[in-house]
N, CA, C and O atoms as a Tripos MOL2 file, in Angstrom:
@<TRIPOS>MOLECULE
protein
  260   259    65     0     0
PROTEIN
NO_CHARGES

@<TRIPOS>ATOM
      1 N          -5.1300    8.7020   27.8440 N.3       1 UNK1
      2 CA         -3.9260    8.5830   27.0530 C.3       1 UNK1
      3 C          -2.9090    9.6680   27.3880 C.2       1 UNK1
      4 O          -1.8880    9.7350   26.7030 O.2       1 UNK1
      5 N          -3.1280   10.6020   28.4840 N.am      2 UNK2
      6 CA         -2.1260   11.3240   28.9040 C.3       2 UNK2
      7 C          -0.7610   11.3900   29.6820 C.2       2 UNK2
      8 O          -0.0290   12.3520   29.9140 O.2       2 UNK2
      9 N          -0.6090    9.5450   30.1380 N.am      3 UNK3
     10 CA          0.0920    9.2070   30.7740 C.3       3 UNK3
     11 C           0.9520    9.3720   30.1620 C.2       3 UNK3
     12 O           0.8490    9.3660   28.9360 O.2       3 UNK3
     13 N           2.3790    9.6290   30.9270 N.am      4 UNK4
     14 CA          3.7370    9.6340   30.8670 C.3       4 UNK4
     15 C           4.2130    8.5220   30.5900 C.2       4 UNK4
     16 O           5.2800    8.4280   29.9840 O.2       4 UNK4
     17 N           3.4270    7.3470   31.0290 N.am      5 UNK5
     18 CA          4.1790    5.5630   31.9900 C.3       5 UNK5
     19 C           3.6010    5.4720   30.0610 C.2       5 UNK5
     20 O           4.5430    5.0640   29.3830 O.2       5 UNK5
     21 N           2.7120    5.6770   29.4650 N.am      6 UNK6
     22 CA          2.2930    5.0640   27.8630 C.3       6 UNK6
     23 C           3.5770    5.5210   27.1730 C.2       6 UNK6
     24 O           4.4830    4.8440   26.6880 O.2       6 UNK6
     25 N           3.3920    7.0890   27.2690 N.am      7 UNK7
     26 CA          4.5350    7.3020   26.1860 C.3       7 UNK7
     27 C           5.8630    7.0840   26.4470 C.2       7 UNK7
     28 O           6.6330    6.8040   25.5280 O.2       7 UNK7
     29 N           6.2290    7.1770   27.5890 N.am      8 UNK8
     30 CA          7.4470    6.1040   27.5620 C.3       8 UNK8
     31 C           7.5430    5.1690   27.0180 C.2       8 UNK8
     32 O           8.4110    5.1080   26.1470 O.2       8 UNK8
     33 N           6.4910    3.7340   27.3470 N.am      9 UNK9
     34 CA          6.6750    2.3620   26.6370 C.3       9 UNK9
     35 C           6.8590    2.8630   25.3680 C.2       9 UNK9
     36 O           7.8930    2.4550   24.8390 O.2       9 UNK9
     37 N           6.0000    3.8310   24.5190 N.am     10 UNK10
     38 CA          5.7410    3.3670   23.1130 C.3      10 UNK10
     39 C           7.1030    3.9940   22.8980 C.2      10 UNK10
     40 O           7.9230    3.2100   22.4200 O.2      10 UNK10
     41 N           7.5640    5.2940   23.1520 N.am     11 UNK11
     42 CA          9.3450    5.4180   22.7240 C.3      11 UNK11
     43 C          10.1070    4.3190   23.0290 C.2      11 UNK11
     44 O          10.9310    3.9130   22.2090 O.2      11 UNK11
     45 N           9.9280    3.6910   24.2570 N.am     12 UNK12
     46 CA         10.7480    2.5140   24.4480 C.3      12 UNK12
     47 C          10.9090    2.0630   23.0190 C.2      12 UNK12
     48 O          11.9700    2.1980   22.4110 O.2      12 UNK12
     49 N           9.3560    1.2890   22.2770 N.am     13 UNK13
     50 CA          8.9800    0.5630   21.8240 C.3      13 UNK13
     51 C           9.5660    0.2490   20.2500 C.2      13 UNK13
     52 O           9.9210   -0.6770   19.5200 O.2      13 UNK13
     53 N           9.3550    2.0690   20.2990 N.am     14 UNK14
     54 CA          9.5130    2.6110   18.9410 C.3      14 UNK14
     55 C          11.5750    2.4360   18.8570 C.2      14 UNK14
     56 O          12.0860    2.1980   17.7630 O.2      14 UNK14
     57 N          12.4450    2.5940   20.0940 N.am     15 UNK15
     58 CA         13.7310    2.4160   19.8510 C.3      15 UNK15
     59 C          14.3600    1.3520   19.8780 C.2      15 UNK15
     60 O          15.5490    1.2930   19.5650 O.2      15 UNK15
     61 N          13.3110   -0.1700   20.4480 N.am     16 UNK16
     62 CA         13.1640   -0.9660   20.1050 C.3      16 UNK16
     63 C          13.6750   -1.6700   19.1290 C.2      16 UNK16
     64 O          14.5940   -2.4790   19.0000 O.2      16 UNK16
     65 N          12.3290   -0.8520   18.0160 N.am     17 UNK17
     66 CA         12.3410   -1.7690   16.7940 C.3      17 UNK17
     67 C          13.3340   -1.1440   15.8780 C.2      17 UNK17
     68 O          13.4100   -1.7310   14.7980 O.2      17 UNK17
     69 N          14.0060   -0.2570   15.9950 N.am     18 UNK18
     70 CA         14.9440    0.5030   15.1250 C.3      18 UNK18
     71 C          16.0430   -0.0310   15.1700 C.2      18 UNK18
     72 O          16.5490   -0.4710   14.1380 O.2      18 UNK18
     73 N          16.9890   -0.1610   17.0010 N.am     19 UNK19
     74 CA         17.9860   -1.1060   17.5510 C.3      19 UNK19
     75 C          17.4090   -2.6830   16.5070 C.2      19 UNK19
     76 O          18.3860   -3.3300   16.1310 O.2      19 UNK19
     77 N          16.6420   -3.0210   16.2570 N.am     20 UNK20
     78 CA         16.6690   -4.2910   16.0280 C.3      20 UNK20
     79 C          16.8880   -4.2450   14.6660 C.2      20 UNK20
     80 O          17.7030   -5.0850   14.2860 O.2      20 UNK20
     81 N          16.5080   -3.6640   13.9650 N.am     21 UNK21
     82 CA         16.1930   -3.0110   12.1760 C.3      21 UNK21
     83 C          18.1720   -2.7070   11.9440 C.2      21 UNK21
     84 O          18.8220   -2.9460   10.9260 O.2      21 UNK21
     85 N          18.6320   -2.1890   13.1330 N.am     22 UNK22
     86 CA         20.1440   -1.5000   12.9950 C.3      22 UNK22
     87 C          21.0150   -2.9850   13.2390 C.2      22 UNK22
     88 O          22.0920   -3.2340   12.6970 O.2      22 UNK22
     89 N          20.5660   -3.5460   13.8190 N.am     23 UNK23
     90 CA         20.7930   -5.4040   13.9540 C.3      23 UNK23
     91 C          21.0150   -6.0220   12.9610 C.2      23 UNK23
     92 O          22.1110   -6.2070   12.4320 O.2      23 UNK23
     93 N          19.9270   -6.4110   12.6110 N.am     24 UNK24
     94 CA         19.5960   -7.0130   11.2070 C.3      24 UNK24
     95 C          20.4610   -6.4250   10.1730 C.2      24 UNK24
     96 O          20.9350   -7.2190    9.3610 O.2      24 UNK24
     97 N          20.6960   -5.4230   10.0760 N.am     25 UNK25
     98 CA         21.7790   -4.6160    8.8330 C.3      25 UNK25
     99 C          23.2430   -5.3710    9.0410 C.2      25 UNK25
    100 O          24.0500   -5.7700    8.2020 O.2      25 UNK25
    101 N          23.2650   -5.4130   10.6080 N.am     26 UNK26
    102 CA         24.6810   -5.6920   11.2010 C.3      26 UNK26
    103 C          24.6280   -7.0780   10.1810 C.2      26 UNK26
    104 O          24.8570   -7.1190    8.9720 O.2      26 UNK26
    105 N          24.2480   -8.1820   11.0980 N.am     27 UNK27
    106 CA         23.7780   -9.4840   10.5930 C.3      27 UNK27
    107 C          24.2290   -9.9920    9.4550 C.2      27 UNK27
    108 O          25.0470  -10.8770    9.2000 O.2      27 UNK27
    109 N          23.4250   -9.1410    8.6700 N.am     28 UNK28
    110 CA         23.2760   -9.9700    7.0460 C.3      28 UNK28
    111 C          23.7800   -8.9180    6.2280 C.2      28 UNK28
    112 O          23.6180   -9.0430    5.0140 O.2      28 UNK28
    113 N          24.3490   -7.9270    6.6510 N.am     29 UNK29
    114 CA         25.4920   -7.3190    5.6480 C.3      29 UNK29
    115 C          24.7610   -6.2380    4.2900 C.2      29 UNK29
    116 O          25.2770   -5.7920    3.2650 O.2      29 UNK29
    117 N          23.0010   -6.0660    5.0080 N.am     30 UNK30
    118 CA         22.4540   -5.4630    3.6780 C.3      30 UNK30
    119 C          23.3940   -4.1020    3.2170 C.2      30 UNK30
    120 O          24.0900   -3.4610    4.0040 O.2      30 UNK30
    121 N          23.2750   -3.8760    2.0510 N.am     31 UNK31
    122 CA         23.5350   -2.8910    0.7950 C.3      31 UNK31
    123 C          23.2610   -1.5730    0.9400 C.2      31 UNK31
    124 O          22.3380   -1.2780    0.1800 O.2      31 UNK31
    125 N          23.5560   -0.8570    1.4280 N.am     32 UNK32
    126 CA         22.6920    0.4930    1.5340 C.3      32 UNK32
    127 C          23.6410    1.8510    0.7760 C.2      32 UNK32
    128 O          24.6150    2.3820    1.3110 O.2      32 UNK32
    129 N          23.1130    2.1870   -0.4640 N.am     33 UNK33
    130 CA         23.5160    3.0940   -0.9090 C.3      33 UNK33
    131 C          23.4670    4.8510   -0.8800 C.2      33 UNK33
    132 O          22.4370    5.4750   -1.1350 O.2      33 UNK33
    133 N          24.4380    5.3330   -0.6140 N.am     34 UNK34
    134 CA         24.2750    6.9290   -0.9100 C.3      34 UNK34
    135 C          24.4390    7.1820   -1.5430 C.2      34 UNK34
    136 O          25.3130    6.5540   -2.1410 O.2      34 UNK34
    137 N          23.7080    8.6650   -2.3890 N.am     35 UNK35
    138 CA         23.3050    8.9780   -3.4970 C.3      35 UNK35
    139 C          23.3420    7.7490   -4.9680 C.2      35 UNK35
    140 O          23.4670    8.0440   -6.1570 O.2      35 UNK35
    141 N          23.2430    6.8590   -4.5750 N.am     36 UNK36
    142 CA         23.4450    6.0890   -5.6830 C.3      36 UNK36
    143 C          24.5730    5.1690   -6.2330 C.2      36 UNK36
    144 O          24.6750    4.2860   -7.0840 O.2      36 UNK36
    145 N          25.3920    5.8190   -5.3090 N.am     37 UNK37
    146 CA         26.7720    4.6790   -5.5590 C.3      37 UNK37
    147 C          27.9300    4.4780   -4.6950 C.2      37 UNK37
    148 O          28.8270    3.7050   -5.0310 O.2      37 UNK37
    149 N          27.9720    5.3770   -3.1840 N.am     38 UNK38
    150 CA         28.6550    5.4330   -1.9100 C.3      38 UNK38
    151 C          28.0850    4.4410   -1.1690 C.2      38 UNK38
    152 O          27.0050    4.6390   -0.6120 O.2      38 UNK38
    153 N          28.7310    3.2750   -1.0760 N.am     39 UNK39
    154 CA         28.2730    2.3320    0.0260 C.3      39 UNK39
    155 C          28.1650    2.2090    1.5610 C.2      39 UNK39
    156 O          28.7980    1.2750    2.0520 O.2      39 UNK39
    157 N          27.5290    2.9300    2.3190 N.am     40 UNK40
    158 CA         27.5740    2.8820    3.7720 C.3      40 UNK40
    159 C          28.1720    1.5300    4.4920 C.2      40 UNK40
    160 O          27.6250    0.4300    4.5730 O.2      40 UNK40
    161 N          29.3270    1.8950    4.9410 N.am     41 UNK41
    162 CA         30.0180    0.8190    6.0280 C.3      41 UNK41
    163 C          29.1490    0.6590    7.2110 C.2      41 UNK41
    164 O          28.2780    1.4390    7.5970 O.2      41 UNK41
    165 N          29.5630   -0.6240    7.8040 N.am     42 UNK42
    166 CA         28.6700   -1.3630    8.9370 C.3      42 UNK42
    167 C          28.9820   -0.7760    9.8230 C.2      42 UNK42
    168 O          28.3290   -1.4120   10.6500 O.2      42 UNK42
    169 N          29.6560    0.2390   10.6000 N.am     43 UNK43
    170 CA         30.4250    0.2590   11.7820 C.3      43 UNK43
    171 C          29.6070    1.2060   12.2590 C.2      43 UNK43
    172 O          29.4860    1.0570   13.4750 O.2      43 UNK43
    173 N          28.7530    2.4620   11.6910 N.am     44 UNK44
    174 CA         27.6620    3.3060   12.0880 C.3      44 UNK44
    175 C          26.5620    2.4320   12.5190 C.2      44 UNK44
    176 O          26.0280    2.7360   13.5860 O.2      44 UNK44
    177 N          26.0660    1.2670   11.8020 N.am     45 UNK45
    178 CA         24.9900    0.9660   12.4610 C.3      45 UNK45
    179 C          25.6100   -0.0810   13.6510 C.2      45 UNK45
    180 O          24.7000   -0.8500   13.9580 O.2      45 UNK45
    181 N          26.4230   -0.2760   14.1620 N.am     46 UNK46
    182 CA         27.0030   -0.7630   15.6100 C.3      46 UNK46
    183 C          26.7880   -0.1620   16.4540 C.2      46 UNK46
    184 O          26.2850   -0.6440   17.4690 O.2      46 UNK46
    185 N          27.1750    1.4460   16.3000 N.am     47 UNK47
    186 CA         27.1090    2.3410   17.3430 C.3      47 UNK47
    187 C          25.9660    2.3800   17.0600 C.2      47 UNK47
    188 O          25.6100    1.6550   17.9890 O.2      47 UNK47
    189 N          24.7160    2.6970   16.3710 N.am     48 UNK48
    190 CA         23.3200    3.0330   16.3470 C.3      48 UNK48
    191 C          22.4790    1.9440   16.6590 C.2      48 UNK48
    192 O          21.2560    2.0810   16.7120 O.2      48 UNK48
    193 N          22.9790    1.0020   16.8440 N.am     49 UNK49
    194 CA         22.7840   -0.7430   17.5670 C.3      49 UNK49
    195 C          22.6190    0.0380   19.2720 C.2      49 UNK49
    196 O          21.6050    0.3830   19.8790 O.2      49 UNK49
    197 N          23.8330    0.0970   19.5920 N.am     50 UNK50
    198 CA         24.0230   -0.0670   21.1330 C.3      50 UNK50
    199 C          23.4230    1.5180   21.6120 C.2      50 UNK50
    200 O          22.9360    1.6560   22.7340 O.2      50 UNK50
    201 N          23.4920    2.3940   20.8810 N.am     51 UNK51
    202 CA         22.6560    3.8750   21.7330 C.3      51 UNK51
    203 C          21.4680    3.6700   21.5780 C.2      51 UNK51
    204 O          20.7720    3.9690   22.5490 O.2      51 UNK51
    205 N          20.5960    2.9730   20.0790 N.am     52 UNK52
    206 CA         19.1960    2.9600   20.2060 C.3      52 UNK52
    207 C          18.6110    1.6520   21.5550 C.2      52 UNK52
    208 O          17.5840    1.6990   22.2330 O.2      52 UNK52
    209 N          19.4080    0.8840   21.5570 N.am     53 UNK53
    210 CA         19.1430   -0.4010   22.7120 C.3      53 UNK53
    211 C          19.2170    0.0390   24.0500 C.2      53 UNK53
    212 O          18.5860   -0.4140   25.0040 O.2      53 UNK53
    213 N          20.3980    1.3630   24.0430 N.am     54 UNK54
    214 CA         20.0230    1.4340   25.7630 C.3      54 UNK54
    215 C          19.4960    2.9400   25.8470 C.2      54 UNK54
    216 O          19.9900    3.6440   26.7270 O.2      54 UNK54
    217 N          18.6480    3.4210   25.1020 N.am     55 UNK55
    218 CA         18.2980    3.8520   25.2740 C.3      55 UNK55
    219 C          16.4590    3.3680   25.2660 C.2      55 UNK55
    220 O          15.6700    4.1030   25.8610 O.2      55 UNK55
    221 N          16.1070    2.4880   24.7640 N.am     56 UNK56
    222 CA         15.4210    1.8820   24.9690 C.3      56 UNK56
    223 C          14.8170    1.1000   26.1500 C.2      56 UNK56
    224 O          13.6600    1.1150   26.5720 O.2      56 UNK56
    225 N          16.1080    0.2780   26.6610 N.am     57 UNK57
    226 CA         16.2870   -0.0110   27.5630 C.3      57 UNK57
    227 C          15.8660    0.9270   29.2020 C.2      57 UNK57
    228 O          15.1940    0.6580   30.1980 O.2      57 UNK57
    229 N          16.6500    2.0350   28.7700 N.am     58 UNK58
    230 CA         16.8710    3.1800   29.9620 C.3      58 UNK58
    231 C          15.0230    3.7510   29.5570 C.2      58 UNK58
    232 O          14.4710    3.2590   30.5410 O.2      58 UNK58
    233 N          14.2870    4.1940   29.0370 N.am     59 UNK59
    234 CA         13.2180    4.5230   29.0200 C.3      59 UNK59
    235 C          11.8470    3.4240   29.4790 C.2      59 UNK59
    236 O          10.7110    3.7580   29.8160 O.2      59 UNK59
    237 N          12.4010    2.0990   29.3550 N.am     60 UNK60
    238 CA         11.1880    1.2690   29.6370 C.3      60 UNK60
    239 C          11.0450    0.8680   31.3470 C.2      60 UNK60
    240 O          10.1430    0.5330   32.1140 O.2      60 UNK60
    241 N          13.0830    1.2260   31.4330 N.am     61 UNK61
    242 CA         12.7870    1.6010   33.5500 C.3      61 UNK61
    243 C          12.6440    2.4630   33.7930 C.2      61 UNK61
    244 O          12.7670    2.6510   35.0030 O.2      61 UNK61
    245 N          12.3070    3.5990   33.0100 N.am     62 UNK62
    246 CA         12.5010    4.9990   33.6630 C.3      62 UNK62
    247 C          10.3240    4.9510   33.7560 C.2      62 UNK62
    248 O           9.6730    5.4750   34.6600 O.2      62 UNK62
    249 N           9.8000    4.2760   32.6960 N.am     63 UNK63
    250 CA          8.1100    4.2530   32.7190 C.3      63 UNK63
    251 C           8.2560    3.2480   33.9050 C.2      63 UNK63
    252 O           7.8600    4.0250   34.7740 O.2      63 UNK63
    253 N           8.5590    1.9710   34.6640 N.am     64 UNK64
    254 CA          8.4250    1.7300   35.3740 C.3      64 UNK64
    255 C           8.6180    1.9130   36.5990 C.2      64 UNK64
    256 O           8.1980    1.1930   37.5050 O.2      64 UNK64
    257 N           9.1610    2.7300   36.6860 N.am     65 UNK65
    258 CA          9.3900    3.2820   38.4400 C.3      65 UNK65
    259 C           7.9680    4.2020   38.7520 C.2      65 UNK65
    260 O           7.8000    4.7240   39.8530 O.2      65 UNK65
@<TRIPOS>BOND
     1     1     2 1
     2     2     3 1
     3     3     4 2
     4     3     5 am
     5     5     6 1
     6     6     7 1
     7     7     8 2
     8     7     9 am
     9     9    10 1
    10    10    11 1
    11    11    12 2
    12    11    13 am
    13    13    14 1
    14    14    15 1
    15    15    16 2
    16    15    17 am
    17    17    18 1
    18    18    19 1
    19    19    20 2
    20    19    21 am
    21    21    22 1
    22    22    23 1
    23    23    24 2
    24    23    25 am
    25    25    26 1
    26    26    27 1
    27    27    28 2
    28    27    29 am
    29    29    30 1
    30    30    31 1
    31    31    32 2
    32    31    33 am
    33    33    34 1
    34    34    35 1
    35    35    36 2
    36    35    37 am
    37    37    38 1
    38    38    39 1
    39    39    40 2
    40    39    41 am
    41    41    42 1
    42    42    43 1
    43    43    44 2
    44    43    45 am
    45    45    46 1
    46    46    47 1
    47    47    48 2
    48    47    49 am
    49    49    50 1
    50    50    51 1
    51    51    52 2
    52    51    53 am
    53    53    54 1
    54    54    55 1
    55    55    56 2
    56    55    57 am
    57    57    58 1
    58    58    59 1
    59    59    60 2
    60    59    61 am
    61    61    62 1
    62    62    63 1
    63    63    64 2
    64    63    65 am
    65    65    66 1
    66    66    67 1
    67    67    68 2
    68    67    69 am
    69    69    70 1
    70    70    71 1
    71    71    72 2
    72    71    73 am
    73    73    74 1
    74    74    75 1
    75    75    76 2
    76    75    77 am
    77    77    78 1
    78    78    79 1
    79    79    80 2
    80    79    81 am
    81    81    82 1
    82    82    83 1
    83    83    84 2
    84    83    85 am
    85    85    86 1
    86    86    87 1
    87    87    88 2
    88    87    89 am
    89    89    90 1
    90    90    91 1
    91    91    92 2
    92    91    93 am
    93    93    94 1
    94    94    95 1
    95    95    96 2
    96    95    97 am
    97    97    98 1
    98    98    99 1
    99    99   100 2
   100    99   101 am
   101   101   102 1
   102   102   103 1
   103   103   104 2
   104   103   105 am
   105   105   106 1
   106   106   107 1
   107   107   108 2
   108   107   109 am
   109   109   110 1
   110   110   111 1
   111   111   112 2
   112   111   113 am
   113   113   114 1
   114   114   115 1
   115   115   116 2
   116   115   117 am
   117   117   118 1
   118   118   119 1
   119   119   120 2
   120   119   121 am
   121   121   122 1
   122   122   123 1
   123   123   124 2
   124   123   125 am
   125   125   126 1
   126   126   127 1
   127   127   128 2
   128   127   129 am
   129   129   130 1
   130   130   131 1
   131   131   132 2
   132   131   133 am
   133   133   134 1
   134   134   135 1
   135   135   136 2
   136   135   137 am
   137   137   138 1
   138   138   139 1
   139   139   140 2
   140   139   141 am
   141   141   142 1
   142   142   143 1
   143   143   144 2
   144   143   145 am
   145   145   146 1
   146   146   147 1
   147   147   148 2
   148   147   149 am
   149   149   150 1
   150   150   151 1
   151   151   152 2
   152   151   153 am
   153   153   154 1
   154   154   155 1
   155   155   156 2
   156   155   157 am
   157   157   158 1
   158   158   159 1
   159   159   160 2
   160   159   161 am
   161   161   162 1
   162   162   163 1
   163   163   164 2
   164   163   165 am
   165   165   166 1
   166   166   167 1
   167   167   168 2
   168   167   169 am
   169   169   170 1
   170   170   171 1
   171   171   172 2
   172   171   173 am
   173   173   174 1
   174   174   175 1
   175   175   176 2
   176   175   177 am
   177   177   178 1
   178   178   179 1
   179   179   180 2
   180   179   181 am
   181   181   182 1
   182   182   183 1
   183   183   184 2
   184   183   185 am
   185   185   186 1
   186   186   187 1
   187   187   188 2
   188   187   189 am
   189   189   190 1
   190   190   191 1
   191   191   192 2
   192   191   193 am
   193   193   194 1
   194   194   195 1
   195   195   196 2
   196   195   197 am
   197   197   198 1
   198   198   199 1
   199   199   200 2
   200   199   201 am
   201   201   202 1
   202   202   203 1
   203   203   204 2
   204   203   205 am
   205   205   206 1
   206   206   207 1
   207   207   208 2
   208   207   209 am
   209   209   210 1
   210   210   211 1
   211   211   212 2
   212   211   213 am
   213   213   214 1
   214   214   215 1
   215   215   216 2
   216   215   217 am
   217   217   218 1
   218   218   219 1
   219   219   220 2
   220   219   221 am
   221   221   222 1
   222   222   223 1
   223   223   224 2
   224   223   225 am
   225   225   226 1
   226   226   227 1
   227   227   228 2
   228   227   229 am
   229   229   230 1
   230   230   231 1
   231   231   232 2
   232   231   233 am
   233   233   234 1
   234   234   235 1
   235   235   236 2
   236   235   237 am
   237   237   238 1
   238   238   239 1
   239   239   240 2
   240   239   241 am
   241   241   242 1
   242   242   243 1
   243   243   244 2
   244   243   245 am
   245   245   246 1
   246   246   247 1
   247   247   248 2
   248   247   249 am
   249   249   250 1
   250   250   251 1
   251   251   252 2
   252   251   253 am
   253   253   254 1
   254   254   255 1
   255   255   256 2
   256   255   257 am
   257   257   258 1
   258   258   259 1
   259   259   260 2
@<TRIPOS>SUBSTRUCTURE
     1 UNK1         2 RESIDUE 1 A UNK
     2 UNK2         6 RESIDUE 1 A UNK
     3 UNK3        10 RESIDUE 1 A UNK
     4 UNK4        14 RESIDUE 1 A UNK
     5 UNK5        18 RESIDUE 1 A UNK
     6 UNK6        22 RESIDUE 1 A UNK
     7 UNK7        26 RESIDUE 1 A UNK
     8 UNK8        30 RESIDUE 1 A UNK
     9 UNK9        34 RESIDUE 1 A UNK
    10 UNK10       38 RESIDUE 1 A UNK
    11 UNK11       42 RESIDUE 1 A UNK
    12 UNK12       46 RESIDUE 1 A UNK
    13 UNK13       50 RESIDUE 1 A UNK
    14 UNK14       54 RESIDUE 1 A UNK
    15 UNK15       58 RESIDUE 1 A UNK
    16 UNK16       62 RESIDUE 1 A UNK
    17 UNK17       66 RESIDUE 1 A UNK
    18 UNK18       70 RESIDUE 1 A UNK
    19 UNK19       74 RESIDUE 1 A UNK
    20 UNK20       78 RESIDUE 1 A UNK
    21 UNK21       82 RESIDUE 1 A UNK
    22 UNK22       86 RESIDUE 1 A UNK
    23 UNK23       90 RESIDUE 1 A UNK
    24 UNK24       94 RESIDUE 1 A UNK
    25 UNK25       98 RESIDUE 1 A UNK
    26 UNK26      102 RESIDUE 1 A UNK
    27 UNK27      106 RESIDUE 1 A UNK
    28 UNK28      110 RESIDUE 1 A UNK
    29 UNK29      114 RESIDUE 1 A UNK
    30 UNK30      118 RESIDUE 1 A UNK
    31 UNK31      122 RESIDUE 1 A UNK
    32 UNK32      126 RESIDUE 1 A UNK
    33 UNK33      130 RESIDUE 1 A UNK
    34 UNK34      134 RESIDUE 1 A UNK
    35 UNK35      138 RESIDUE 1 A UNK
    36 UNK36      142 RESIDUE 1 A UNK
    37 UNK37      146 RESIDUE 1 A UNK
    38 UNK38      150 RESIDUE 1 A UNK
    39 UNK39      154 RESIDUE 1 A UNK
    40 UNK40      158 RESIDUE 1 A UNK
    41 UNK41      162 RESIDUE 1 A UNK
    42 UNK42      166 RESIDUE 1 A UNK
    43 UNK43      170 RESIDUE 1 A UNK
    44 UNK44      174 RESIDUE 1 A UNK
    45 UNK45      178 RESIDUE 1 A UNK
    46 UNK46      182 RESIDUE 1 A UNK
    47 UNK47      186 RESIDUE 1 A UNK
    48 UNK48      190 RESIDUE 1 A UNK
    49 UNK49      194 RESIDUE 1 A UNK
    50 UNK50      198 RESIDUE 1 A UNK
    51 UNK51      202 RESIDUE 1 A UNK
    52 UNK52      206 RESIDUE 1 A UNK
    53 UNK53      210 RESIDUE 1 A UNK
    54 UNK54      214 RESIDUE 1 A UNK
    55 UNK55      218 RESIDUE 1 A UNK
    56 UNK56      222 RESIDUE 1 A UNK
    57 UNK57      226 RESIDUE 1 A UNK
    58 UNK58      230 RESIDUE 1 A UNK
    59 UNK59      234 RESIDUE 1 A UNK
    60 UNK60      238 RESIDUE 1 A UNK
    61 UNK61      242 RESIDUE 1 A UNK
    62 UNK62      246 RESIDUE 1 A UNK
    63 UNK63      250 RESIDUE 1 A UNK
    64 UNK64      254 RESIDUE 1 A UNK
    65 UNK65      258 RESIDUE 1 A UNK
């Protein structure tokens, strides 16, 4: 389990599912409150869409070479 080529995939894996989680928010418009009554706008998780995806992206070729 000391490989480099593993823990790459699983960061891949792991930025993955976050890009997709930051998706889904996009999508369907969920609710997300600060402290209790500041509504977080969609436009942060866009940018946290496209850096967690290529960075994902960029790590699952960087384990395959």
């Amino acid at each position: 389990m000391n490989s480099p080529t593993v823990g790459l995939r699983v960061a891949s894996v792991v930025f993955g599912l976050m890009s997709l989680a930051q998706l889904f928010r996009l999508l369907t418009g969920f609710e997300v409150l600060v402290a209790g009554y500041y509504q977080m706008p969609l436009w942060p998780n866009a940018v946290a869409f496209v850096i967690l995806a290529g960075l994902s992206v960029w790590l699952w070729r960087l384990s395959s070479k």
